[in-house]
C-alpha positions in Angstrom: 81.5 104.9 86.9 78.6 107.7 87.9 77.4 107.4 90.9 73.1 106.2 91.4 72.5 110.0 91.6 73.9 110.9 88.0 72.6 107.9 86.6 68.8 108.0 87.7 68.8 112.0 86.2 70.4 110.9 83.2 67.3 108.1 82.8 64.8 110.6 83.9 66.3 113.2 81.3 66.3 110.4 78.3 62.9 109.7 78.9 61.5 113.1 78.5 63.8 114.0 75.9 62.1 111.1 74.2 58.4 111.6 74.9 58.8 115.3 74.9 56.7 116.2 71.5 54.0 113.9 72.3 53.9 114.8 76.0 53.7 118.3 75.8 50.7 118.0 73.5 49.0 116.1 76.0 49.2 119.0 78.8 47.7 121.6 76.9 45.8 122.6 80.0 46.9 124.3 83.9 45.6 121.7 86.8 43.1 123.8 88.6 44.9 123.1 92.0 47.7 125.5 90.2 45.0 128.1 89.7 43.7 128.3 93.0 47.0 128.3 94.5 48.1 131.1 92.6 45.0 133.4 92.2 45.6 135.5 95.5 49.8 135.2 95.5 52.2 137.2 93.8 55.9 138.1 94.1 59.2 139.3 91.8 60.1 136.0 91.0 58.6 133.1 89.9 59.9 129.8 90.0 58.4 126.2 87.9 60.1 123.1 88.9 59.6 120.6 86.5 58.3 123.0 83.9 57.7 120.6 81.0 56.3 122.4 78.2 55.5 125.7 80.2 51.6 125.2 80.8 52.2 126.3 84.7 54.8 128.6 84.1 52.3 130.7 81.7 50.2 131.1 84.4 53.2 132.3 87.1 54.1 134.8 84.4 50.5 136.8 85.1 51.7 136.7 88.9 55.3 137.6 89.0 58.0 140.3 86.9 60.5 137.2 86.2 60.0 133.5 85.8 62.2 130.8 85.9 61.2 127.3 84.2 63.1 124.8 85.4 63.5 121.3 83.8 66.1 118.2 83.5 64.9 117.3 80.0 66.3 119.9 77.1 63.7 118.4 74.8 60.7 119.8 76.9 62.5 122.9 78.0 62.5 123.5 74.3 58.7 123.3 73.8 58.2 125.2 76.9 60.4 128.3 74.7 58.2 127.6 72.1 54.8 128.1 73.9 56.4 131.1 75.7 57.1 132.9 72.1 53.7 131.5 70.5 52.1 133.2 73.5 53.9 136.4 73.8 55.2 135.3 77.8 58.4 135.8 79.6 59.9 132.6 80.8 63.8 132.3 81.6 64.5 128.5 81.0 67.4 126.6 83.0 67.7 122.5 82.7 68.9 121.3 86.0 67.9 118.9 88.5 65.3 119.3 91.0 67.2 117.9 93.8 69.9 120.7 93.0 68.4 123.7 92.2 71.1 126.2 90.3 69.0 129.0 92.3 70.8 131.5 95.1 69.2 131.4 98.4 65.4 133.1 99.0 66.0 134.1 95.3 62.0 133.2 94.7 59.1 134.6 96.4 56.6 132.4 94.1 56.8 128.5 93.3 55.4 125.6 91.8 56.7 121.8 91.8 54.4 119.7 90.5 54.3 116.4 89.4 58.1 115.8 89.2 59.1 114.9 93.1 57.9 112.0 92.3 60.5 110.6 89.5 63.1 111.1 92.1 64.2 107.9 92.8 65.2 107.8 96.4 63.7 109.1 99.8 67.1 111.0 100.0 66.7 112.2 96.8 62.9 113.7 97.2 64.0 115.1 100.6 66.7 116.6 99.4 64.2 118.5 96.4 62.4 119.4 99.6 65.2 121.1 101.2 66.2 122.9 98.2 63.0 124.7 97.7 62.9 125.6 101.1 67.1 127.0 100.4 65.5 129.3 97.4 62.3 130.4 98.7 62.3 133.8 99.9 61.0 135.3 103.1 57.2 135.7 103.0 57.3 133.0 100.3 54.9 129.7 99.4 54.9 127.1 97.2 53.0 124.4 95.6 54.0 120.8 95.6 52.2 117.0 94.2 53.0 114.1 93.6 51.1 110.7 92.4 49.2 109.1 95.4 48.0 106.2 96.1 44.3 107.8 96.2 44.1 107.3 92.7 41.8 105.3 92.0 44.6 103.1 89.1 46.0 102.3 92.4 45.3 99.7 94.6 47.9 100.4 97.3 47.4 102.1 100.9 51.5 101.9 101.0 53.5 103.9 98.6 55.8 101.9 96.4 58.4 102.6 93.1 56.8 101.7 89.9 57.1 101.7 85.8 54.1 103.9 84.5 54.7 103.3 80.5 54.3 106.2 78.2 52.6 105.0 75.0 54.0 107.1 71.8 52.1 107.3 68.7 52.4 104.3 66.6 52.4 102.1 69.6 56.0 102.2 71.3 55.6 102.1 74.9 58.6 104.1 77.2 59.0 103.4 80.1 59.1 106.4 82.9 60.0 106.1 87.2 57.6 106.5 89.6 57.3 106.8 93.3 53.8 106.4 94.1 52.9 108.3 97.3 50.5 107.2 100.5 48.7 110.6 101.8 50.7 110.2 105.1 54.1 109.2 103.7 53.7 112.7 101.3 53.4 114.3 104.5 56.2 112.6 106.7 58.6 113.7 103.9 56.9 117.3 104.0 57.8 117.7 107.5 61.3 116.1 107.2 62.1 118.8 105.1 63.7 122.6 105.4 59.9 123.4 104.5 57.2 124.3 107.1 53.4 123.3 105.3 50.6 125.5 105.6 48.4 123.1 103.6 48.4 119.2 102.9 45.6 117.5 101.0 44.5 115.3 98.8 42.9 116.2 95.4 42.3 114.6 91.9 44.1 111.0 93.4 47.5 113.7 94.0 49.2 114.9 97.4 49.6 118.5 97.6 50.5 120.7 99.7 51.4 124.3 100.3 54.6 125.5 101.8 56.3 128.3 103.2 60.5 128.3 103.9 61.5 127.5 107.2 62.8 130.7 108.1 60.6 133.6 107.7 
């Protein structure tokens, strides 16, 4: 029988592979936390955890020679090929796990991880993600990370807590996707129990960011 691990990607992957078509439809557009991260950063190599359908990754290609978009779902890495070829971008696609990255060590100089952390089902888990960013990051490198918050205003928590956030297809059919929902401060306690060192940790839009270099520089 697969261990919790195996079974909460394999949900996770299902999901997307699922909602895929619509989803990537719906996220046409870069957050503008991504483009002020990355307007002043460059580097080699690029990395996009979580990629989805590419819109982030797009926008790493303009700042680095080689990107890598990284997802769990093959159905979303697959829209994320197509917006690379109907946009004329280089984008090297992998489907892995967040919480494993297939990546050697400091291979990236140039990261974003955004809105994923937060379907990892465990503290473990999350902090594990954590620690594997901080394993590929190179020296001299940062990186982006968010996850939902409990500033959000569709939240009424000050604690964060796992949840069902339902995906609602056209025609009606609702699908049901994992969440942990994130306080400010528990963001951060997990931030500094990781491999990572954070430069940056704030709050923006009802999501927890923050900017991160590895540990050793």
């Amino acid at each position: 029988m697969p261990d919790r691990d195996a079974r909460d990607t394999r949900d996770v992957r299902e999901t997307y592979d699922r909602i895929a078509d619509h989803f990537a439809k719906t996220r046409e557009y870069p957050w503008p936390e991504v483009e002020s991260f990355l307007a002043d950063r460059d580097a080699d190599v690029a990395l996009d955890v979580g990629c989805a359908n590419g819109r982030h990754a797009e926008l790493l290609a303009k700042r680095a020679g080689r990107v890598v978009g990284l997802d769990v779902s093959r159905e979303l890495l697959a829209e994320a090929r197509a917006r690379a070829t109907d946009r004329a971008f280089d984008l090297e696609l992998v489907q892995g796990d967040a919480a494993a990255l297939p990546l050697a060590d400091a291979a990236v100089g140039l990261a974003v991880y955004v809105a994923t952390l937060h379907h990892l089902p465990t503290r473990e888990a999350r902090v594990a993600s954590l620690d594997e960013l901080a394993r590929v990051l190179g020296p001299g490198g940062a990186a982006l990370v968010s996850a939902w918050s409990t500033a959000h205003d569709r939240f009424d928590r000050e604690e964060g807590f796992d949840t069902r956030v339902d995906w609602t297809l056209p025609g009606g059919e609702t699908v049901p996707r994992f969440y942990h929902i994130y306080s400010p401060d528990e963001f951060r306690a997990d931030v500094d129990a990781s491999a990572l060192v954070p430069a940056e940790v704030f709050v923006s839009s009802g999501n927890c960011y923050a900017v991160v270099r590895a540990e050793k520089q």
